[in-house]
N, C-alpha and C positions, 0 to 999 in steps of 0.2 A: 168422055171428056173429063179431062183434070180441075178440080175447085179446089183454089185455096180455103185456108182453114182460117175463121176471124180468130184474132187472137183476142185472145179470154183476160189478158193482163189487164188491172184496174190499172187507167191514169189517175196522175196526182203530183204533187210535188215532192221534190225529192229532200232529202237532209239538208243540204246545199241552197237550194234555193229558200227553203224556209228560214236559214241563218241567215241569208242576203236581206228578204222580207223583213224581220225582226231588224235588222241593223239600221236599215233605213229608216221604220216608221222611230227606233230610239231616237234615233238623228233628227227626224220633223220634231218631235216632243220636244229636242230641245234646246233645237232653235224657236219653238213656239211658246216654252212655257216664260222666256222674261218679257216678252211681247205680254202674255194673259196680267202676269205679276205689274206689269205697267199700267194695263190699265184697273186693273183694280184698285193700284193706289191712285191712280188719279179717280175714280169715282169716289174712294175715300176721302181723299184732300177737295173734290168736288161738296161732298157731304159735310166737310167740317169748314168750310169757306162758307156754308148755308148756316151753318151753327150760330158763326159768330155775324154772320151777316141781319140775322133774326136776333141777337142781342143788340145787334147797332140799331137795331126799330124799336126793340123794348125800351133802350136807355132816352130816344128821343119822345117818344111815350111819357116817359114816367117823368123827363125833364119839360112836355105841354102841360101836364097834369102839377109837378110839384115847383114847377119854375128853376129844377135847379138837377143836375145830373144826381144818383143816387150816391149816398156815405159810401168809403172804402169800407168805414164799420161806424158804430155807433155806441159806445162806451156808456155800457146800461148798468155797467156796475163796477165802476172804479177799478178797471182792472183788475178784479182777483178774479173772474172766470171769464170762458170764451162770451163774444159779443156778434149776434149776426151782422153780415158781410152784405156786397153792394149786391151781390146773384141773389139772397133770398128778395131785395127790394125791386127785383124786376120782376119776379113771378107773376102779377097780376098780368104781364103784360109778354109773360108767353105763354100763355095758359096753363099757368099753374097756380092760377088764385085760390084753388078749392086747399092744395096744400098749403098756401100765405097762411089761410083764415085758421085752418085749423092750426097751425104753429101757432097761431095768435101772436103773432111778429109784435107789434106795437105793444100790448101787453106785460107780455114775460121774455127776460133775455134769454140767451140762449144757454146760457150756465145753466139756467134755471130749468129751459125745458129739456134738456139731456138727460135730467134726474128722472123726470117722466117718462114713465117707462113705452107708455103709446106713444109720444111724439118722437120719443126717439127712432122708433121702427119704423115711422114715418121719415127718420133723416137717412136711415139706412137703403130705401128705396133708390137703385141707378135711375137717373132721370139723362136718358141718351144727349138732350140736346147740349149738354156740360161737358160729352164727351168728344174726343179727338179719335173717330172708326180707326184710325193709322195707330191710337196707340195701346200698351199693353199690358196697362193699369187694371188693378182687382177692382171688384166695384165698389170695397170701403178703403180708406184712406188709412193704414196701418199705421201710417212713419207721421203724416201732419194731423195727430190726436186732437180734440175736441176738449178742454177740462172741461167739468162740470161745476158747479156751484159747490157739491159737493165734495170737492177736489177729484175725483175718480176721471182718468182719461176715456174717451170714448173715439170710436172711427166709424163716421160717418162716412155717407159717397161722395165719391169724386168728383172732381173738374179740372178739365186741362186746360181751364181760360181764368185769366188772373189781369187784374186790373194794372196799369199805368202808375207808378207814385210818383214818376220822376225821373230824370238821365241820371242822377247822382246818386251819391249813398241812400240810406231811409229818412225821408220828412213826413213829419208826423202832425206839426202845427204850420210848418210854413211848406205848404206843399205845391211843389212845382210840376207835377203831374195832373193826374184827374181825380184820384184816389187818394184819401190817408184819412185820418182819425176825424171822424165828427166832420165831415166835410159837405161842402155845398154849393158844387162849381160850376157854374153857368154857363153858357153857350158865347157872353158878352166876353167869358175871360179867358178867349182862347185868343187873346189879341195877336200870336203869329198865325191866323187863321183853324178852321178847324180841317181844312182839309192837309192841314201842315203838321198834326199833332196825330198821333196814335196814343190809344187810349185804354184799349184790352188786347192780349196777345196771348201765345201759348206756353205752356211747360209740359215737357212730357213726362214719366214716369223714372224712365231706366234711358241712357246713354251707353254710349260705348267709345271709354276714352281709349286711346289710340297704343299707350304706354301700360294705365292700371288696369285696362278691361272695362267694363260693365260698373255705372257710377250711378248712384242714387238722386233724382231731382223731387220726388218726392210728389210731384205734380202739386193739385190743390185742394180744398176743402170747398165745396159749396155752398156751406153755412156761415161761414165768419172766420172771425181771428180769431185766436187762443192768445193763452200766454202766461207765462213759465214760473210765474212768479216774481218773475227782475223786471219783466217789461211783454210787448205783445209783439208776437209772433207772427207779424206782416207777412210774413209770406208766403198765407196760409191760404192767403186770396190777391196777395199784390208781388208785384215784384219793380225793380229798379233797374237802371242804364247802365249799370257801373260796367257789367262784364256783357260782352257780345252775345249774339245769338249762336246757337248750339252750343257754348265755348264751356270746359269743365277745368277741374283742377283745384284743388284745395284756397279756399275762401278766408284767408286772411289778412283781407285790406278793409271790410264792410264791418259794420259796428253793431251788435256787440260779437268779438270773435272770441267763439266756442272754442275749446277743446273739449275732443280733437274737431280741428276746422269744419265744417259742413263743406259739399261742395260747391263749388260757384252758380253750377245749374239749378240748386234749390233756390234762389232769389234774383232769378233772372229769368230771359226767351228761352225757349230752345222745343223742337218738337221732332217729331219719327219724320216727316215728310224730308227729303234731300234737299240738302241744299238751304233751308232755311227753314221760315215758321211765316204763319197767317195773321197776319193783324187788323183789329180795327182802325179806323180811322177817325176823328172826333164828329164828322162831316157823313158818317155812315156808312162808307165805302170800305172795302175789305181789299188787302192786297197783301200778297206773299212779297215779304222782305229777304234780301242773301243777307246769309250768316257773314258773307264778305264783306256788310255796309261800314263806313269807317265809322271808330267807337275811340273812347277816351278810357284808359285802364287807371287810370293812378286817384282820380275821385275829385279832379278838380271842377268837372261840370264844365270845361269850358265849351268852346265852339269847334264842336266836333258832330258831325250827321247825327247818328245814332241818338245822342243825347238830346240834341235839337229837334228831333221828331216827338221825344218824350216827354218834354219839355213844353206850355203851352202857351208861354208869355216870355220866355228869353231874347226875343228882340233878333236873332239870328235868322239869314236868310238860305233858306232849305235850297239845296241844289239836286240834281240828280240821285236818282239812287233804285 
């Protein structure tokens, strides 16, 4: 009787099929990877909605305890060196009292402890909850320098959360925001309500204008103001309403204008997150604002949203947005 013979050939895939194989899982990868990139920024814009939601607790914290929301800065030394800012007066009250005491805040200004060489290593330390996960700042502040008492500039670590001064250009003594010089603004004098004012927001690092490319905002200083020698350097921890959110372009309507202009994003919102940036609210609450809310460009301050939210006593009635 006749028996076939098994055939001895390994099965397997062939050229062909393994090409098909490969082409298709490329194809899942990459229908799948802006679905991953999705939600990673949303856990990042989840984490920094926590950031500043955890400063809306410290600021009402420090305003049970001192009756009054914290200084934008506190001018310890007539302006010739940098001055801490309203983020070192909340630190007790995010747990970072250990580093409050040893800066020895109330004591010495901040010109003064920049020269020390321990406290400064101390300001060079990232302290994440200052930070914006979404953005893609070094951890010291290269571009918004520190002086010292000494005159010598310093770069200390960042923060992408910068206080409220105002819808308008910079006020310094008559301040229509939350923030400015030597300030002490209460819960009573948010007479258009507090949950009608926003009060800390974001600035990112780097932008990407549409015509120049890639535009410097400089983000912010965690420690205080600086300044230049002509005057101080608000925007080292505050910013103003005058120009929109994300919005860039050479900044020559705001006072004093440099040459050459800084851009508009360094004294103003703007953050990595689409489509707009994360704000406080004076009332506690955190909400993502569009970069689309109507704004006033020309510095009148009149009644226009944008300005009206920044704004904590203008008498104007907030609509939609």
């Amino acid at each position: 009787m006749l028996t076939r013979k098994r055939s001895t050939a390994k099965q397997g895939f062939t050229l062909i099929e393994l090409l098909v194989v490969i082409a298709i899982i490329a194809v899942l990868v990459s229908l799948l990877m802006p679905a991953v990139q999705q939600a990673r920024e949303a856990a990042r814009r989840t984490q920094c909605k926590n950031n500043i939601k955890q400063m809306g607790l410290a600021m009402h914290n420090y305003h049970d305890v001192h009756r009054s929301f914290p200084p934008g800065w506190v001018d310890q030394n007539g302006g010739s060196s940098a001055n801490w800012g309203w983020c070192v007066y909340i630190m007790p009250m995010i747990d970072q009292g250990n580093l409050y005491t040893l800066l020895e805040v109330g004591r010495e200004s901040l010109g003064r402890s920049l020269d020390n060489p321990a406290k400064f290593r101390l300001m060079t330390k990232p302290l994440p909850g200052f930070r914006c996960p979404s953005d893609t700042a070094p951890d010291l502040n290269l571009q918004n320098t520190l002086r010292s008492a000494s005159g010598v500039e310093y770069a200390a670590a960042i923060s992408n959360y910068v206080g409220a001064n105002g819808g308008g250009d910079w006020r310094q003594t008559d301040i229509d925001g939350t923030f400015g010089q030597n300030s002490r603004i209460k819960i009573r004098d948010f007479t258009d309500g507090t949950s009608n004012t926003l009060m800390i927001g974001e600035r990112a690092w780097v932008l990407q204008n549409p015509v120049s490319g890639q535009v410097s905002c400089k983000a912010a200083s965690i420690y205080g103001v600086s300044t230049d020698g002509t005057g101080f350097r608000q925007r080292h921890g505050m910013a103003k309403g005058l120009y929109g959110i994300n919005q860039t372009g050479p900044d020559t309507v705001s006072m004093p204008v440099l040459s050459p202009p800084l851009d508009q994003c360094t004294r103003s919102y703007n953050s990595r997150h689409i489509g707009g940036a994360q704000f406080l609210l004076a009332d506690g609450s955190v909400r993502f604002v569009s970069e689309n809310i109507e704004r006033d460009q020309t510095g009148t301050n009149g009644n226009f949203l944008f300005q009206n939210l920044l704004n904590k006593a203008d008498g104007y009635v907030i609509g939609e947005y």
